[in-house]
N, C-alpha and C positions, 0 to 999 in steps of 0.2 A: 301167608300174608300177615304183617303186623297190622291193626288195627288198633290206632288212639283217637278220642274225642277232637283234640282239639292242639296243632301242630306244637304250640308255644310249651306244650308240656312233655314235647319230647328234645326238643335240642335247642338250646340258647345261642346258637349265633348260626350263620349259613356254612360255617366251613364245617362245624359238628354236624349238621343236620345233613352235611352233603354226604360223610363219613357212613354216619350210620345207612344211608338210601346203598352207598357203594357197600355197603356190607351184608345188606339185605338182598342185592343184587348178587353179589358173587355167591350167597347160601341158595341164591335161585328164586328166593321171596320178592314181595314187592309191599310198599306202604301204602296202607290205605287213609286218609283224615277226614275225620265222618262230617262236622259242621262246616269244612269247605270244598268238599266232596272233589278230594283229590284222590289220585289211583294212579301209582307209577307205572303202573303194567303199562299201562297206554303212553303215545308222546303228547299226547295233551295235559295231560294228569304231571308229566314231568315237568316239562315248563311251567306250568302255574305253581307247579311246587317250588322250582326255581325262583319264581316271581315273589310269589308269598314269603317265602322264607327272605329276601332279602327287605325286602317292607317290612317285616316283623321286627329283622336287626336294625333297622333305620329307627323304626319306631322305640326301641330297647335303649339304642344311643342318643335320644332326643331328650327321654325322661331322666338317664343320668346326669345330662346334662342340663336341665331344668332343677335337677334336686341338688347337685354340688353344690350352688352357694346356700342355701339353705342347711344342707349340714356344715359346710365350711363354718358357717358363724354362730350353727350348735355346738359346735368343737369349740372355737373361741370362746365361749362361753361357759365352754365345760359340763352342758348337759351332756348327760351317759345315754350312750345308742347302745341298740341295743334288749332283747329281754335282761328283765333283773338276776342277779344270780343267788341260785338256789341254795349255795352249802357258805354257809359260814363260817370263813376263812379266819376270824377271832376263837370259834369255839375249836377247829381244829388245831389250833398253833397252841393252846392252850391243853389241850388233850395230849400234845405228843410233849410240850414242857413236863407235863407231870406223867412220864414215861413210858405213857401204850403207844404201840406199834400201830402202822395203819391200819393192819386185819380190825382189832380191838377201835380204833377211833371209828372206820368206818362202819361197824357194827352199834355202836354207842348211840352215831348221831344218823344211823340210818340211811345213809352214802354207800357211792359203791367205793371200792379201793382206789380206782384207777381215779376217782375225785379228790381223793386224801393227797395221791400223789401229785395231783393237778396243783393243789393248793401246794404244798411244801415245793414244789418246784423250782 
């Protein structure tokens, strides 16, 4: 039996969540979700998991669409979405002008490589 708190933190839309139930089904398990006291084992437990999970997606495509124009006109705007970003793409370009490798820049400014590589990309 898999056992999560709370369904929304296992599948984002009802055809994922159907996937995974179909998969835990054919290994012979079933889901358990503790704060809506659902249990596939049983067909009560299925349907409500049906039910729930489609109200979750409904409720999912309500808020992005309440938030679109709201970013729409942070974009126009040009506010940055988003967390800020961590490696500074000035000191790297600057590091690899004056002729260290990424191993050496990523080491300098305390990055990992695959960030050096990010940035010169």
């Amino acid at each position: 039996m898999l056992v999560v708190t709370k369904l929304d933190r296992l599948a984002r839309s009802v055809a994922d969540l159907s996937s995974i139930v179909a998969e835990l089904e054919r290994k012979g398990a079933s889901l358990r979700v503790l704060n809506a006291a659902i249990d596939t084992s049983t067909a009560t437990g299925r349907a409500f998991l049906n039910m729930l999970g489609a109200f979750s997606e409904f409720e999912n495509d309500i808020r992005r669409e309440r938030q679109a124009p709201g970013i729409a006109e942070a974009k126009r705007k040009g506010v940055h979405m988003g967390r800020p970003a961590k490696i500074d793409a000035g000191a790297v370009a600057k590091l690899k002008a004056e002729g260290l490798g990424p191993t050496a820049v990523a080491k300098r400014l305390k990055i990992s490589r695959p960030g050096v590589y990010r940035v010169l990309g």
